[in-house]
N, C-alpha and C positions, 0 to 999 in steps of 0.2 A: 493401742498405738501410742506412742509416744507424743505430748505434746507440743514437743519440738517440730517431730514431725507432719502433727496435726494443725499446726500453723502454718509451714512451708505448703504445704500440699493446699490451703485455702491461698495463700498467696499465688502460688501458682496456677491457681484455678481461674483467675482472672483471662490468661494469656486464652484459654480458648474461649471466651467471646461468647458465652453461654450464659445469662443470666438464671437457669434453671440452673446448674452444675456449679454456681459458684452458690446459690442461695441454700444448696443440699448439705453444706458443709455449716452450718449457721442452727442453732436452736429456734425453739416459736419463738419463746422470747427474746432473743438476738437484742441487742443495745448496738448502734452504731452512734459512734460520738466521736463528728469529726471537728477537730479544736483549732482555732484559728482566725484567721483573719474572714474566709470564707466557711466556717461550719457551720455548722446544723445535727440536732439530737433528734434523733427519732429509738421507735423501739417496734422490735417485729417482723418476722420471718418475710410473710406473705406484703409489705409494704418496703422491705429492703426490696425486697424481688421484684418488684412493680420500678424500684427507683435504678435497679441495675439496669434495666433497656436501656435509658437514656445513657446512665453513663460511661456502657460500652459501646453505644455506636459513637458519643461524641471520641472519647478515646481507642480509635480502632489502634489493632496492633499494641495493647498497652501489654507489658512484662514488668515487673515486682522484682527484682534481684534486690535478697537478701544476703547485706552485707557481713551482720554480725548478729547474733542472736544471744538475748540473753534470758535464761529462763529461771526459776525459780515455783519448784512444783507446776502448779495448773496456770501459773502467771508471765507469759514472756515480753520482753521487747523485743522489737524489731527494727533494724536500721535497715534503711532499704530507698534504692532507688528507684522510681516509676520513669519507663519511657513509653512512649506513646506518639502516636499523629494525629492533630487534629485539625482540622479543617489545611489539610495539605503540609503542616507545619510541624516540627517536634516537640516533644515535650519533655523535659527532663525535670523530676523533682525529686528532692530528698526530702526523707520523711521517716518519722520514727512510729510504729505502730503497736502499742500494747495492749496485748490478746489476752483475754481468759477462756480457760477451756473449761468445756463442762461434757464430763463424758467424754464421747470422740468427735465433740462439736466445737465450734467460737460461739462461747454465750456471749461476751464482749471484745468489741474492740473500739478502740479508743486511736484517730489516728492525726498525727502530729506532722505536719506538713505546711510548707511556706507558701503562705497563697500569694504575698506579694512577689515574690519568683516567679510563680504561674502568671499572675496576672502582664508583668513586663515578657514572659516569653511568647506571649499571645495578644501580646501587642495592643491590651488595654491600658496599660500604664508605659 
């Protein structure tokens, strides 16, 4: 598979609200490194998976539309907008996320996103 494709298809994997089905698409050793105002690094298949409960039931209904993709061999960007409801409320954010593949997995991804946006859409700021 292509890892154009192998990107898309974990993006999209969000939309069904399965944290089993989105963590199958991810290596053991998985890097998530979310960069920002609100990130946090961790590393690991089995403790990503533990952390998606939380943040698909806070984000129900959330969709990934990718915008534009840019790849280079095993290394893509990704511009992409996240919509979601959360606590009755929308959520709209843009964000750019660059993926490494390994195999037909994301060994990494690295994800670039405004938390000060989030925080003013959710009415903490």
């Amino acid at each position: 598979m292509e890892a154009n494709n192998i990107a898309l298809k974990y993006l999209d994997s969000f939309s069904e609200g399965d944290p089993d089905i989105v963590a199958a698409l991810v290596t053991e050793d998985f890097i998530n490194d979310q960069v920002g105002l609100l990130g946090a690094r961790f590393q690991g298949r089995s403790l990503y998976r533990d952390r998606l409960d939380g943040f698909l039931n806070r984000f129900q209904g959330i969709r990934y539309k990718a915008e534009q993709v840019i790849a280079e061999g095993e290394n893509l960007a990704v511009v992409y907008t996240l919509t979601a409801m959360e606590d009755k409320s929308p959520i709209v954010i843009r964000g750019v996320m660059v993926i490494t593949i390994k195999g037909n997995l994301i060994k990494k991804r690295s994800d670039y996103w405004d938390g000060l946006n989030y925080l003013a859409q959710s009415g903490i700021v």
